[in-house]
N, C-alpha and C positions, 0 to 999 in steps of 0.2 A: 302315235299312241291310240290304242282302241279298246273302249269298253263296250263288254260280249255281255250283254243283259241276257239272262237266262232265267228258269220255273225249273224247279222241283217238278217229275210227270211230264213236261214238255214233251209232245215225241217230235217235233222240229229242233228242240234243243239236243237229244238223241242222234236225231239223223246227223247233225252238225257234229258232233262227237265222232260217232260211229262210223261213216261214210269219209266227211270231208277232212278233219283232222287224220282221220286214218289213217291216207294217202301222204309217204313219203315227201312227194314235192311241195304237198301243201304245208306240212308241218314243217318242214326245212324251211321254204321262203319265209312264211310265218316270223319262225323264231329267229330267222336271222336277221330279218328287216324290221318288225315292229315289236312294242310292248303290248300285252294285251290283258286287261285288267277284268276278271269273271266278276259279273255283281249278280244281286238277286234281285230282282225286278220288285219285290213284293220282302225283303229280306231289312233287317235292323239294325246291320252291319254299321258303325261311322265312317264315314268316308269326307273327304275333303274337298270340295269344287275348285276350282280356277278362282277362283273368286275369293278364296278364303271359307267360305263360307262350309260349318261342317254338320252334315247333316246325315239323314238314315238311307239306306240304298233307296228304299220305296219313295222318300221324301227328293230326293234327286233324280230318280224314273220320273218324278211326276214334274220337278223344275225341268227338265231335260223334254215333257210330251213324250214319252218312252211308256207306250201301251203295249205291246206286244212283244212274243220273244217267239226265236231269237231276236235281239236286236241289234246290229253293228251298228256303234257310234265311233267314225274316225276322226280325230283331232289332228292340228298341225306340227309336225316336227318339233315346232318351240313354242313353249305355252305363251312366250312374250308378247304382252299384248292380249289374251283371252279375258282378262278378269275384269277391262273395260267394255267386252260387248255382253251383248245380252245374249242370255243360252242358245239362244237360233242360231247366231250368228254366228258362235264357236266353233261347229263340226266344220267340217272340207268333205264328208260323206258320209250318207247313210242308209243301213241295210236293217229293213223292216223284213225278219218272214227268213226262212230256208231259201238257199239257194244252192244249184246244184255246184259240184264240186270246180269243174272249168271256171263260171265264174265268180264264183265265189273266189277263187283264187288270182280272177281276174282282179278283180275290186280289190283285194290288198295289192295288187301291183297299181292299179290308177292311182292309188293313194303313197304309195312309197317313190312313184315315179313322177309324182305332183302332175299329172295329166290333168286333174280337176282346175287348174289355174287356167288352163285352155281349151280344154272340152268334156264334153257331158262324159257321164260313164257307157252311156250307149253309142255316143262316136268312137270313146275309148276302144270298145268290143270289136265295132268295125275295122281297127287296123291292125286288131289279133289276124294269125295266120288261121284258118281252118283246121 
């Protein structure tokens, strides 16, 4: 599961659109391995936490320290167990900022492939092929 924090104007939210979704392979892995939930960083949408607890998008940007967008927040496979840690603890990864297309595409796969249970996302990169 991943919430794609996003702005209204963003032109990092754009490029992410434009560029990375753009691209066939990225939107195919995408949709075929994860859920991915669009919010508004600064929006008054309700939305639900882990937790129970239901609150406004802007009001969970800021339970979450989710300053910037784009923001990737990825969560585990099974929420079981999320709504006893505290919000730090909940994610398995996260993407502050535009990234280019290869990794970005990288990063949903460390996360679909549970790589993050045994190494960083920069040893991840390293046993990509070239």
């Amino acid at each position: 599961f991943v919430i794609m924090w996003e702005l209204k104007g963003c032109p990092y939210c754009k490029e992410t659109h434009f560029v990375n979704f753009a691209q066939k392979r990225v939107s195919d892995y995408i949709q075929s391995n994860l859920e991915v939930l669009q919010l508004n960083i600064i929006g008054d949408r309700k939305v639900t936490d882990f937790d129970g607890a239901e609150l406004g998008e802007k009001q969970l940007a800021a339970k979450y320290n989710v300053r910037f967008t784009p923001t990737f927040q990825f969560f585990p496979e099974r929420a079981a167990g999320l709504k006893s840690l505290p919000p730090e603890k909940r994610e398995v990864a996260r993407a502050p900022g535009y990234m280019r297309p290869d990794d970005f595409l990288a990063l949903f796969r460390y996360v679909r492939e549970k790589a993050y249970e045994t190494k960083s996302f920069r040893d991840f990169l390293k046993t990509l092929p070239s």
